[in-house]
C-alpha positions as CSV (number, residue, x, y, z in Angstrom):
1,X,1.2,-29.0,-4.4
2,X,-1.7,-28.0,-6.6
3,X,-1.0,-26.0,-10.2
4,X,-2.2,-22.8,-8.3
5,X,0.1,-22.9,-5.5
6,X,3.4,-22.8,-8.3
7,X,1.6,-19.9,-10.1
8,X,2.1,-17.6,-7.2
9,X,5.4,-18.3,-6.5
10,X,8.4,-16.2,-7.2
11,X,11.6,-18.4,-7.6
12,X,14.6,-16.2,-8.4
13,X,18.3,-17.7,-8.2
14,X,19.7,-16.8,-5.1
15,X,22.8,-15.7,-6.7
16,X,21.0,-13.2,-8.9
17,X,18.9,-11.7,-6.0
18,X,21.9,-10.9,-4.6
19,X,23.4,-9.4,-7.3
20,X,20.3,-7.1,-7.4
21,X,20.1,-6.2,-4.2
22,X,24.3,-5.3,-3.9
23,X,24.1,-3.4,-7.3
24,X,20.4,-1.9,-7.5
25,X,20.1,-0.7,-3.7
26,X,22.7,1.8,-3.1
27,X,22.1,3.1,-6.2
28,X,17.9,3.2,-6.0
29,X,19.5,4.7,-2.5
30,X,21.5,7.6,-3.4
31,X,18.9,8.2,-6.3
32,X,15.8,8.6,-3.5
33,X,18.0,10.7,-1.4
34,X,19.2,12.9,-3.8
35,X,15.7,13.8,-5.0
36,X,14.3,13.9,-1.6
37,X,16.8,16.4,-0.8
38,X,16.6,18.2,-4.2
39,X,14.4,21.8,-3.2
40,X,12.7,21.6,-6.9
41,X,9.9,19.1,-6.6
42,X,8.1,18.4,-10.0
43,X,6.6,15.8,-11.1
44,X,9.4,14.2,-12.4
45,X,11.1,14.2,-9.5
46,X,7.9,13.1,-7.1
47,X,7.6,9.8,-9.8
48,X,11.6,9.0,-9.4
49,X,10.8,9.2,-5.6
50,X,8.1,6.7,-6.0
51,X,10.0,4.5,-8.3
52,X,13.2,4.4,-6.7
53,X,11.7,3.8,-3.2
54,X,9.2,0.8,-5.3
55,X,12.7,-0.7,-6.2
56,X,14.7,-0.7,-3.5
57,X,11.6,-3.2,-1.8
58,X,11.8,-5.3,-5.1
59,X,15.4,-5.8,-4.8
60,X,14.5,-6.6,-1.2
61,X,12.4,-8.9,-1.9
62,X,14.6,-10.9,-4.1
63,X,17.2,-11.0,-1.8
64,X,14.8,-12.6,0.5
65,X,15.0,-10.5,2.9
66,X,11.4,-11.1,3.8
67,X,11.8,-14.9,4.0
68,X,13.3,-14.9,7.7
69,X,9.9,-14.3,8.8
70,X,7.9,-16.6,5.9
71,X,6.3,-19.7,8.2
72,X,2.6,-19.9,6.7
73,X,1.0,-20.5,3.5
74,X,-0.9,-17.1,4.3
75,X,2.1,-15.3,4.4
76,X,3.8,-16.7,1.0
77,X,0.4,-16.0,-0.6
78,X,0.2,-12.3,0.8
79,X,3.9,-11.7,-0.4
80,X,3.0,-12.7,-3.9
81,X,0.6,-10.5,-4.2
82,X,2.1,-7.7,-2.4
83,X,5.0,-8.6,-4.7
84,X,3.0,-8.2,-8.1
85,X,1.5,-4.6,-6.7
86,X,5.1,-3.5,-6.2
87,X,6.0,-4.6,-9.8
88,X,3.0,-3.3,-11.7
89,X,3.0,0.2,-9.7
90,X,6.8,0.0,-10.2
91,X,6.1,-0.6,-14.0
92,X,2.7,1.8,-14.2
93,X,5.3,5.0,-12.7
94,X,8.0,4.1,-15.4
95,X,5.2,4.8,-17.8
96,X,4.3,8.0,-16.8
97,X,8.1,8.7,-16.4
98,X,7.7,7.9,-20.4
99,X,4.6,9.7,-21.0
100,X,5.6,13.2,-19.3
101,X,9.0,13.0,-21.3
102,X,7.2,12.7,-24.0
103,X,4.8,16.0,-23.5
104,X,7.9,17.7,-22.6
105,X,9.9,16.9,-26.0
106,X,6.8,17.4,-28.1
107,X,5.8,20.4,-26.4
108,X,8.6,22.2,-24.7
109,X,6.7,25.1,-23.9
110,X,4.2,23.0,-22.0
111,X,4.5,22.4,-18.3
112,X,3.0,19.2,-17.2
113,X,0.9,19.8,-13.7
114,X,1.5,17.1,-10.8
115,X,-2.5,17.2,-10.2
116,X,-2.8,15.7,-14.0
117,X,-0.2,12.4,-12.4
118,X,-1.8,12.5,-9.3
């Protein structure tokens, strides 16, 4: 195997994965149905939709519940990278998480719009 080929793997203990995936998706669960279900939609709620649905397929992921159907090289590479997307869009929505809790401490008064996130 060439030094590329390690890069884009993603080796998790299997014993961790799990414990991910038994802990992390009922609760990501409940937490996306709750604010689907919840009739105030702002953007605080629209990015904990987006970021509990983005982990819920992370913890799949590393659960493996994707590798039934791994069989190619094509496929392992596609997973990476589909893998790293998840992760950074995961990370890039916790940030705006941060940033509109921010605005909303430092100006109370101030309503932040879902077409400035969007």
């Amino acid at each position: 195997e060439s030094e590329e080929e390690d890069d884009l793997q993603i080796f998790v203990p299997e014993e961790i994965g799990q414990l991910f995936f038994f802990i992390s998706v009922p609760l990501c669960a409940v937490s996306f149905c709750y604010f689907i279900t919840n009739p105030k939609k702002g953007v605080n709620e629209l990015l904990l939709i987006c970021l509990s649905a983005t982990d819920i397929i992370i913890c799949m992921y590393l659960i493996g519940a994707f590798k039934a159907i791994r069989e190619s090289y094509f496929y392992d590479q596609c997973m990476a990278r589909i893998y790293d997307n998840i992760c950074f869009f995961s990370t890039f929505v916790t940030c705006l998480i941060c940033v509109v809790r921010a605005i909303a401490v430092a100006f109370p008064f101030y309503r932040v719009k879902a077409k400035f996130i969007i």
